[in-house]
N, C-alpha and C positions, 0 to 999 in steps of 0.2 A: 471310527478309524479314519473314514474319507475326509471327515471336518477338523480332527486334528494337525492330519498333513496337507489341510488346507488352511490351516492355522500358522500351521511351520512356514508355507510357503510365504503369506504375506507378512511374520514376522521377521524373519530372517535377513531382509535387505536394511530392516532399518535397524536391527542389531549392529548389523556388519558397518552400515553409518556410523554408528556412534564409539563402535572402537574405531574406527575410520577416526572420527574426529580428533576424540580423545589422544591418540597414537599422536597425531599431528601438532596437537597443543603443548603435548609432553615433549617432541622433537622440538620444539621450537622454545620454550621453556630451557630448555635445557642447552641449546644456542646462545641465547642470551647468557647463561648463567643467571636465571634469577631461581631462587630459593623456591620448589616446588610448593611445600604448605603455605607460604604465606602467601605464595599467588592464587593459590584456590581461596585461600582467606577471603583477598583484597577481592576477590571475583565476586563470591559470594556476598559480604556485604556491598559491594556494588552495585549490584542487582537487585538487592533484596532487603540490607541492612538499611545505616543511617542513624542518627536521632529521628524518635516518631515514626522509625521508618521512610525516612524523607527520599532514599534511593529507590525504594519497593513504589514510589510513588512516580519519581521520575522515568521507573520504567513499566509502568501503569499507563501512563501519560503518553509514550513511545507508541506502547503496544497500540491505543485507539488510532493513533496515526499510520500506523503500518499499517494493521487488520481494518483500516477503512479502505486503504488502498486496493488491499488484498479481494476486498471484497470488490470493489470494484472490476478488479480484474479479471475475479473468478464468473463474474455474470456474462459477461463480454465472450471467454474461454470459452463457460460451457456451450454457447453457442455456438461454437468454432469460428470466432468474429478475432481477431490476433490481434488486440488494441493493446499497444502498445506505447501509448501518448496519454499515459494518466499522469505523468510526470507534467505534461504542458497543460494538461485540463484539471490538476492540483494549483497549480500557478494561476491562472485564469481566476479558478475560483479565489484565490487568497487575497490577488490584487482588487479585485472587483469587491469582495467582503469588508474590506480595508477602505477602498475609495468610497463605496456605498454609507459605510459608516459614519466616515468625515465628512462628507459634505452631503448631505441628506438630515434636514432639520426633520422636528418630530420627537415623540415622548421616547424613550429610550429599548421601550418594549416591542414597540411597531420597527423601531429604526433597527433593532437586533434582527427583526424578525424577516423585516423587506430584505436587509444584507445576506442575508444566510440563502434566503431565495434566489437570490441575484445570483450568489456564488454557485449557487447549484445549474442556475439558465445559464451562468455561464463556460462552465466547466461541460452542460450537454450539449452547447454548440459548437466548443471548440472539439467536441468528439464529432458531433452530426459533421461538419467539415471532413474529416476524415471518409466517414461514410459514403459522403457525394462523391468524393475524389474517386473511391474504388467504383461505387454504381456505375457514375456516369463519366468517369474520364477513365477510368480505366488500371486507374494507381492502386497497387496491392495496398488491403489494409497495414499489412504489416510495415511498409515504405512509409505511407501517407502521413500513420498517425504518429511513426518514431518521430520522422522532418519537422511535423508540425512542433514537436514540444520547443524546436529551436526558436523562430520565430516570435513564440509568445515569452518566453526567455528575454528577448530584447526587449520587448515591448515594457514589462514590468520592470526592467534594469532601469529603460530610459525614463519612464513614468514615477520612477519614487526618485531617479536621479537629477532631473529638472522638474517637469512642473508639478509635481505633487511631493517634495522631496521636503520634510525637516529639517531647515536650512539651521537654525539653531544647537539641533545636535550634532552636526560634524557628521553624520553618519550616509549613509544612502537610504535612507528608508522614510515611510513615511509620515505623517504626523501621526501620534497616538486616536484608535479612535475612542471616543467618550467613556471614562471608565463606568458609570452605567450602563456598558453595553457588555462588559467585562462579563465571562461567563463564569458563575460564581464557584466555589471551591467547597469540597467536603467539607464540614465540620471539623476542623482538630490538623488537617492535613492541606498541604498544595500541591493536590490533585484537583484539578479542574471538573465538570460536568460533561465535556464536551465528550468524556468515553460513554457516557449515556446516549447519546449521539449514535455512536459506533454499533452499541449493543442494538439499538434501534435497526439502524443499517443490513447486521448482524441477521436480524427477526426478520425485517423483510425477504433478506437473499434466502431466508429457509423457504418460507412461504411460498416468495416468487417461484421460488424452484419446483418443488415439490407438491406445492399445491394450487395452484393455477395455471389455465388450459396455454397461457400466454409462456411461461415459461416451462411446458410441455413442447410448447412448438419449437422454443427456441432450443430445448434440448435435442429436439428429434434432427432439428438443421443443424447444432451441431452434430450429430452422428454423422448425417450426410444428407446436402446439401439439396446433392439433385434427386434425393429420394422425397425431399421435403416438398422441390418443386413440382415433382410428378406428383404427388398426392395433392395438389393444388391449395398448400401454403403459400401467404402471400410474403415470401423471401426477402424481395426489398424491404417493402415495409417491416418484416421482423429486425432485418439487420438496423433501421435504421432508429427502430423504438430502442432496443437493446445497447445501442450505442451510446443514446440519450441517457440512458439512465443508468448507464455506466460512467460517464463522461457526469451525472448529478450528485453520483454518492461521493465521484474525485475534488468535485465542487464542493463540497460538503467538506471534507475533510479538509481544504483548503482553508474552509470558513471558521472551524473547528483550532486550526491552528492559529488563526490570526485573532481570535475572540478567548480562548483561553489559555495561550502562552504565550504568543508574544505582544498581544494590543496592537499591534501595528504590521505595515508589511514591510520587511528587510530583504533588502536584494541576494536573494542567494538559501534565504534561511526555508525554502521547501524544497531546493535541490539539492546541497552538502548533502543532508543529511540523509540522503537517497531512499526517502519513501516509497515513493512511489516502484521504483527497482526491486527492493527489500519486499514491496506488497510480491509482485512478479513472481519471487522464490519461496515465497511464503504459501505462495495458493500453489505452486508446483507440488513445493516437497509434502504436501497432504490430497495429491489428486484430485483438486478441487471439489472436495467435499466439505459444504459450507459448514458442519458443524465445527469442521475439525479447525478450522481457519484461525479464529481466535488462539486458538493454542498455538499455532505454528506464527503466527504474531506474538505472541507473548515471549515465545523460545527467541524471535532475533532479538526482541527487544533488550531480553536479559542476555545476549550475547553482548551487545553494543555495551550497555551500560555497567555489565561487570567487567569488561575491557577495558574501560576508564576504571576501576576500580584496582585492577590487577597493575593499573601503570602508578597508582598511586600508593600500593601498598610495597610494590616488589618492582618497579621501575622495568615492567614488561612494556612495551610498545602497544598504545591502544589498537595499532595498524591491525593487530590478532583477529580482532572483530572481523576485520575483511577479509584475512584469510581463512577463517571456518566459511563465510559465507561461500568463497573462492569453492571450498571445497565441498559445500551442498550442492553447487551449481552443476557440478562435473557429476556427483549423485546424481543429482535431476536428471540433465541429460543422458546419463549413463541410460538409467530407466526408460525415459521418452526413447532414444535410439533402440534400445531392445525391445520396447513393444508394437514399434513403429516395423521394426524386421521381422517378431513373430508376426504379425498382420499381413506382410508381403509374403511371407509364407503363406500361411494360411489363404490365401488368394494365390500363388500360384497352386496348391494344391487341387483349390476348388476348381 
């Protein structure tokens, strides 16, 4: 009886979510005037349809970019480390992946393999920055590492916009790199490899977590902190590995995009699409339990890309995407503000 209405308990807020949602998509549907069944139609094969299944693939392709992020985030979190500059250490990574590629002679196996490396050295330094900032200057991680993704924004804008820029294609981006370095495609489909990547990623953060003494420690500091430093963990130094290799998996994914979807880096094409963000609420709305990750990846993914769907079949605004996400976010918080209150209770009581 105790485990069923303890059952009830944790099922019930995410029922209440999804007529939450649903309710909101229907209001807004019906705002427009677009034609209820043919926008779930248009949603559904969006997501999922296609010839070959060619949209189940594009949001196939989504989900590794999200749930790499996601994962990222989620190692950093459970720490209680508030990195919040995977967006600027995805950038890092993509640009470096991209420049490493083109201009790094070499057989195309070593030259894929150094770029990927790269992207990941350097998506953990643009984190490890963050981490100095709080140790030794004093700057909240949460400040440090938001400010930074700006900075490295420019840098990439100006680096494929002048001296590394594609002057041939009109565009801002940079030269293609080698298509031998191109990460090659399922069998039959244009899904790429690089969610094998992810799933990699994926394997790690269970392990790290769960089963090594290293991501024991960093769970126990996230709980707290100064219970970590009294039992004489070494603090710094966990926040500042944890950081790294949070700031490697963002690199990763960077590298991941620039090697199997677009060959090249384009000014803009890891921010638009708000991965790195999308990772954010993705490891929220599953409590950062890393199995559950991929799945709460897969859900934005098919949010996004049956939104384009629903506009093409029933002329709904793709914008929909963002407002379901608009209104997971207020879930999240809702939850975080209420456990954050039960807690202060629970502490003034004691």
């Amino acid at each position: 009886m105790k485990f069923a209405n303890g059952t009830m308990r944790a099922v019930l807020p995410w029922a209440f979510t999804v007529l939450w949602i649903a309710a909101i998509i229907f209001a807004l549907l019906l705002f427009v005037g677009a034609p209820f069944g043919e926008a779930i139609s248009g949603f559904l094969q969006g997501a999922f349809g296609g010839r070959r299944h060619a949209y189940l693939m594009a949001t196939l392709s989504r989900t590794a970019l999200i749930t790499g992020m996601a994962i990222s985030v989620m190692l950093s979190f459970r720490a209680g480390l508030f990195n919040i500059g995977g967006e600027g250490q995805l950038v890092a990574g993509g640009l470096v992946a991209a420049l490493v590629a083109t201009l790094l002679p070499g057989p195309p196996l070593v030259v894929l393999v150094v770029a990927i490396l790269a992207a990941m050295l350097a998506g953990a330094l643009w984190a490890l920055i963050a981490g100095v900032l709080q140790l030794y200057m004093g700057v909240p991680l949460l400040v440090g590492s938001l400010l930074l993704n700006y900075p490295i924004r420019y840098i990439a804008s100006y680096a494929v916009a002048h001296p590394f820029r594609d002057v041939p294609s009109g565009m801002v981006q940079s030269h293609l790199v080698p298509q031998e370095t191109w990460l090659a495609y399922f069998p039959g489909t244009r899904l790429d490899i690089g969610i094998l990547f992810t799933l990699a990623a994926t394997a790690f953060a269970l392990v790290y977590s769960y089963w090594t003494v290293h991501g024991y420690h960093t769970r126990l500091n996230g709980l707290s902190a100064d219970f970590a430093r009294t039992v004489g963990l070494p603090v710094r130094k966990l926040t500042l590995q944890t950081l790294a290799i949070s700031g490697a998996i963002a690199g990763l994914v960077g590298a991941i995009a620039v090697f199997g979807i677009h060959h090249r880096y384009i000014d803009g094409m890891l921010v638009q699409p708000l991965y790195a963000w999308t990772g954010i609420i993705a490891v929220l709305l599953v409590g950062m339990v890393p199995w559950a990750v991929p799945l709460s990846g897969f859900f934005f993914a098919a949010v996004q890309t049956g939104a384009a769907g629903m506009e093409r079949a029933a002329g709904v605004p793709k914008e929909i995407a963002l407002v379901i996400q608009a209104v997971i976010i207020l879930f999240v918080a809702s939850r975080v503000s209420g456990a954050l209150s039960s807690k202060e209770r629970g502490g003034g009581n004691a």
